[in-house]
Every structure is written in structure tokens, then in C-alpha cells.
C-alpha positions in Angstrom: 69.8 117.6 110.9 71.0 117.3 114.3 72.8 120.0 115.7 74.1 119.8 119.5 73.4 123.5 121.5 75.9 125.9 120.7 77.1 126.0 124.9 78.3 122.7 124.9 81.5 121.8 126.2 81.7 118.3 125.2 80.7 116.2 122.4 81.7 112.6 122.3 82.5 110.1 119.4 80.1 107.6 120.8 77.3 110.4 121.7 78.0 111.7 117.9 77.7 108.2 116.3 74.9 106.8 118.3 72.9 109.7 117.3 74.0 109.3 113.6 72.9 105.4 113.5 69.6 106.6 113.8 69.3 108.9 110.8 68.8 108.3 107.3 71.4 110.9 106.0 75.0 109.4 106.7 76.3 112.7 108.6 74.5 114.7 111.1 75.8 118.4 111.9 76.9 118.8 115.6 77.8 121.8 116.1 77.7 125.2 114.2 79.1 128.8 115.8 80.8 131.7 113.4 82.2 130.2 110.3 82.8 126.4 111.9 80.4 123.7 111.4 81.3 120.4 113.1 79.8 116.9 111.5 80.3 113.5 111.9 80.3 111.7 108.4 79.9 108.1 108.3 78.8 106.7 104.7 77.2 103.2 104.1 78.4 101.4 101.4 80.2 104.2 99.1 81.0 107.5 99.5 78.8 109.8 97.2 79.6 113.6 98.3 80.3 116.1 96.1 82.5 118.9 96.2 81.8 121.5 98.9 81.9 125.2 98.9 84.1 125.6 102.3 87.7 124.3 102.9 87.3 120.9 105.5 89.8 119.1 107.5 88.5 115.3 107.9 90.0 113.6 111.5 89.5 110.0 110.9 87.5 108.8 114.2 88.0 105.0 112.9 88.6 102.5 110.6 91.0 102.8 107.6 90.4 103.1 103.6 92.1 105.3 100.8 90.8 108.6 100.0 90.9 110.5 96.7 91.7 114.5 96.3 91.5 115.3 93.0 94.4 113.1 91.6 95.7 112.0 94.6 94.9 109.1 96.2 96.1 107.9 100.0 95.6 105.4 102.4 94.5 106.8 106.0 93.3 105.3 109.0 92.0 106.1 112.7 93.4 109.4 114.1 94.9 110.9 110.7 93.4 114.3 109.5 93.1 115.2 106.1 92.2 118.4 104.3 90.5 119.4 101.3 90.1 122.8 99.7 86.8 124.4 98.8 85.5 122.9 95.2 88.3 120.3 95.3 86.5 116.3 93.8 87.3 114.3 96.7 85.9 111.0 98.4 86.7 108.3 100.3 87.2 104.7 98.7 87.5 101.2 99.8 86.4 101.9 103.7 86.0 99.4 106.8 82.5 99.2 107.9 83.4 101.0 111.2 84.6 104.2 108.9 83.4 107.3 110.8 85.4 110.5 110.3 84.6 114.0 111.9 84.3 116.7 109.4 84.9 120.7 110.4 84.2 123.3 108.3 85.5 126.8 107.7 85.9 129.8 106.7 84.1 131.8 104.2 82.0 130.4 101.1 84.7 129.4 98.2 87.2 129.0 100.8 90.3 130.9 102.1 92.1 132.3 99.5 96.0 132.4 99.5 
């Protein structure tokens, strides 16, 4: 895991994804303060995730695909955000090669409850 120090002001997109081309794992955490954690995810080949135990927004860095949320499935593309509740089966599908989305989560464990 990579994680950026907590005091910085700026983190860019190319910084984020050359430092992610050089680990094994296809995400690397950025930045973490309180109950925000800040990755960019960029998977090779097919997306394998699993649900996750905090609500997440994705904003789609670049490249285009569909995604899948439960029963829904969508087209997005560079610049859209999408959000997923906590424990909700999501993942993307059919990617570019240049997919790279940043992920934030939120919030407590199980997410926000409504």
C-alpha cells in the first residue's frame, strides 16, 4: 500500500497512476484522514473486487466501459462518478485499457444508513 502524507495539498492523476504502474495490486491507497480513504483503482484485464463494507463514489479518471450495480448495468466514461452502497455486488465490465477510476471511501463500516 501506498499512502501519500496526510498534509498534502495536491495529488495528481499522473503522480497517482505512475505510482500505481509499479505495484502488483491494481489500486494503491492515496490518502486516508477520518472516515475518507482516497484510491486510485486501475484493474488489468477484469475487474475482480468484491463487495466492500463502506459506501464509495467511483470518478472515472479515463477511458469508458459498462459497470454493474447489483442489477443494473451502465455505460460510463472519463469524468462521470458513480456510487455504490456498502455490501452492494458491483464491478466494472468491458473496460479500455486506459480505465483508471479514483475511488473515495466513507463513512462508517456497513455504510450510512437512511
Amino acid at each position: 500500500m501506498t499512502t501519500i502524507p496526510n498534509d498534502v495539498l495536491h495529488i495528481s492523476e499522473a503522480e497517482a497512476s505512475g505510482l500505481l504502474s509499479k505495484l502488483p495490486l491494481p489500486f494503491s491507497v492515496l490518502f486516508e484522514r477520518g472516515d475518507v480513504s482516497i484510491e486510485l483503482y486501475a484493474p488489468r484485464g477484469s475487474d475482480k473486487q468484491s463487495p466492500h463494507t463502506r459506501d464509495e463514489l467511483y470518478i472515472i479518471a479515463s477511458g469508458s466501459g459498462t459497470f454493474r450495480r447489483a442489477d443494473h448495468v451502465l455505460e460510463f466514461s472519463s469524468g462521470d462518478l458513480l456510487f455504490v452502497p456498502a455490501h452492494v455486488d458491483h464491478r466494472f465490465e468491458s473496460f479500455s485499457d486506459d480505465f483508471r477510476t479514483w475511488v473515495i471511501f466513507f463513512g462508517p463500516e456497513g455504510g450510512v444508513q437512511t
